[in-house]
N, C-alpha and C positions, 0 to 999 in steps of 0.2 A: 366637623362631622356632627351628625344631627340625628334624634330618633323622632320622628312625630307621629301624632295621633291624630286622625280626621273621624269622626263615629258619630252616631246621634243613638240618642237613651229616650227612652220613656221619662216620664217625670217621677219615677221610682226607681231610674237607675238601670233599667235593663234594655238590652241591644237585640233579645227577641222575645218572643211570648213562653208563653208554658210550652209549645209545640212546635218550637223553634223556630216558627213566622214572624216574619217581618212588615207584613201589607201595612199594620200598623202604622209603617214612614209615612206613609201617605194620605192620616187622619185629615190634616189639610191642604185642601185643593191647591194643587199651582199649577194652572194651566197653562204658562208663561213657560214654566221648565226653568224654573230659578234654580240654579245650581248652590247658592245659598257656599259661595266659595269654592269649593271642589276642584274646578279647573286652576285656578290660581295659586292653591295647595299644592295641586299635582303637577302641576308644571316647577315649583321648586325644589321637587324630590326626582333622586336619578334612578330609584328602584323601589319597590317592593317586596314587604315579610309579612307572609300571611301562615295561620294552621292549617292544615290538612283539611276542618271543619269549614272555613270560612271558604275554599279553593272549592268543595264539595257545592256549598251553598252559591256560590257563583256560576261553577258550571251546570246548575239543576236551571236557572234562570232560562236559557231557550234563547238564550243571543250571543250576536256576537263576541270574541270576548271584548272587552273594555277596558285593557290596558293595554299603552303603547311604550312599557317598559318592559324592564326585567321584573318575573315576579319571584322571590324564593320563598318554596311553598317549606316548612316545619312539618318533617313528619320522619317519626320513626317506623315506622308502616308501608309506607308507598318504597316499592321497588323501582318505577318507572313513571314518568310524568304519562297523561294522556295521549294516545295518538290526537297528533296534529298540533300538538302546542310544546314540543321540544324546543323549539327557538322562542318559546315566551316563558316557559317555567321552570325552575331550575328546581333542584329539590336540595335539600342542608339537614343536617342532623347534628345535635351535639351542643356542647356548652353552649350557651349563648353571647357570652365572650369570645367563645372561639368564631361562634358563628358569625361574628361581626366581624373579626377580622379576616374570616375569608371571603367577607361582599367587599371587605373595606378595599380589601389587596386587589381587588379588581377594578376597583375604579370608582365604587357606589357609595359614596360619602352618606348622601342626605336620602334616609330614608325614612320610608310610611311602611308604620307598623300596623295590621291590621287583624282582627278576631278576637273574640273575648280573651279564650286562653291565654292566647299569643300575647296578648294586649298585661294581661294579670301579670304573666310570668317575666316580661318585658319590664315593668312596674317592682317586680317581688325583686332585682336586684340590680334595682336603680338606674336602669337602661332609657329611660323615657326623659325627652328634653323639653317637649312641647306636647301639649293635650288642647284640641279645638274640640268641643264635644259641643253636640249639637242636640236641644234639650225639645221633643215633639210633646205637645202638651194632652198625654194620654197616661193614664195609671193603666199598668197592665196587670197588677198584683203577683209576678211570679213572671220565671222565665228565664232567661244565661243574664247574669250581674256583669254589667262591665268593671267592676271593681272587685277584688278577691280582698283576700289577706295578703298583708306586708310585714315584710321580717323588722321595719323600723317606720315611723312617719315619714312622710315623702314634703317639701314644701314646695308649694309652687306659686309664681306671681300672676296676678290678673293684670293681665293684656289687657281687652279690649272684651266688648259686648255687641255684638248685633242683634235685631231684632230680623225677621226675615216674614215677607207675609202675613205681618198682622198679627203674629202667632207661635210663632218660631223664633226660640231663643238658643244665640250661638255664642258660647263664653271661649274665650281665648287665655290660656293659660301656658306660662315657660317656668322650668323647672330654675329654682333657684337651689345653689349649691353653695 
């Protein structure tokens, strides 16, 4: 079983602006549609764990959706998933231990954790096994930190590095225990 992280930061660490945009990703051009990993990530995970915010911020997008998994959305909030994506979204509330063990009981071992929160509180009690964070080289000065507070230091090993574009820097990291 596995928790990973796939996300890209500003080069100050944050995964949106002061106004919760993101256009930012796309400071440099890739005409090509370099996926810069993405596909090859998502094809080793059987599911997705996303916030309530990050489910918000994908369905504001105006497309299709874009996962051909299971997604469980985190929220204490949402009574019902969206018309029209009940067989794609499931909704979970609770420990986060717990919460694992009822994707796990289901069948969904290796999953992609995704949204800042989600991402912090996943982190705050030691639930993250691998971090691929993808570094755009744009200072935004302010905006959602992909990094919170932790109740203890967290260590983790360097994997590998890519360069992507001329300009795009992708570090690969797995937690050591």
């Amino acid at each position: 079983m596995s928790n990973s992280v796939f996300i890209a930061t500003s080069l100050d660490g944050y995964i949106a602006d002061k106004n919760g945009g993101i256009d930012w990703l796309h400071a440099i051009p890739n005409s090509e549609g370099n996926d810069m990993g993405y596909a090859a990530h998502f094809d080793r995970v059987d599911a997705m764990v996303m916030g309530r915010n990050t489910l918000d911020m994908v369905l504001s997008f105006g497309i299709d959706w874009p996962y051909s998994k299971p997604v469980f959305v985190l929220s204490n909030t949402m009574a019902s998933v969206p018309e029209g994506y009940e067989d794609k979204i499931f909704l979970v509330k609770g420990a986060l231990v717990e919460v694992l063990a009822a994707i796990h009981a289901k069948g969904f071992k290796n999953l992609y954790i995704d949204g800042g929160v989600t991402i912090q509180n996943f982190l705050k009690e030691d639930l993250i096994d691998e971090l691929i964070i993808t570094t755009i080289p744009v200072l935004l000065g302010g905006g959602s930190p992909l990094f919170g507070d932790l109740n203890a230091p967290l260590n983790f090993k360097f994997v590998k590095s890519d360069t992507f574009l001329g300009a795009i820097v992708q570090n690969h990291f797995i937690r050591e225990r």
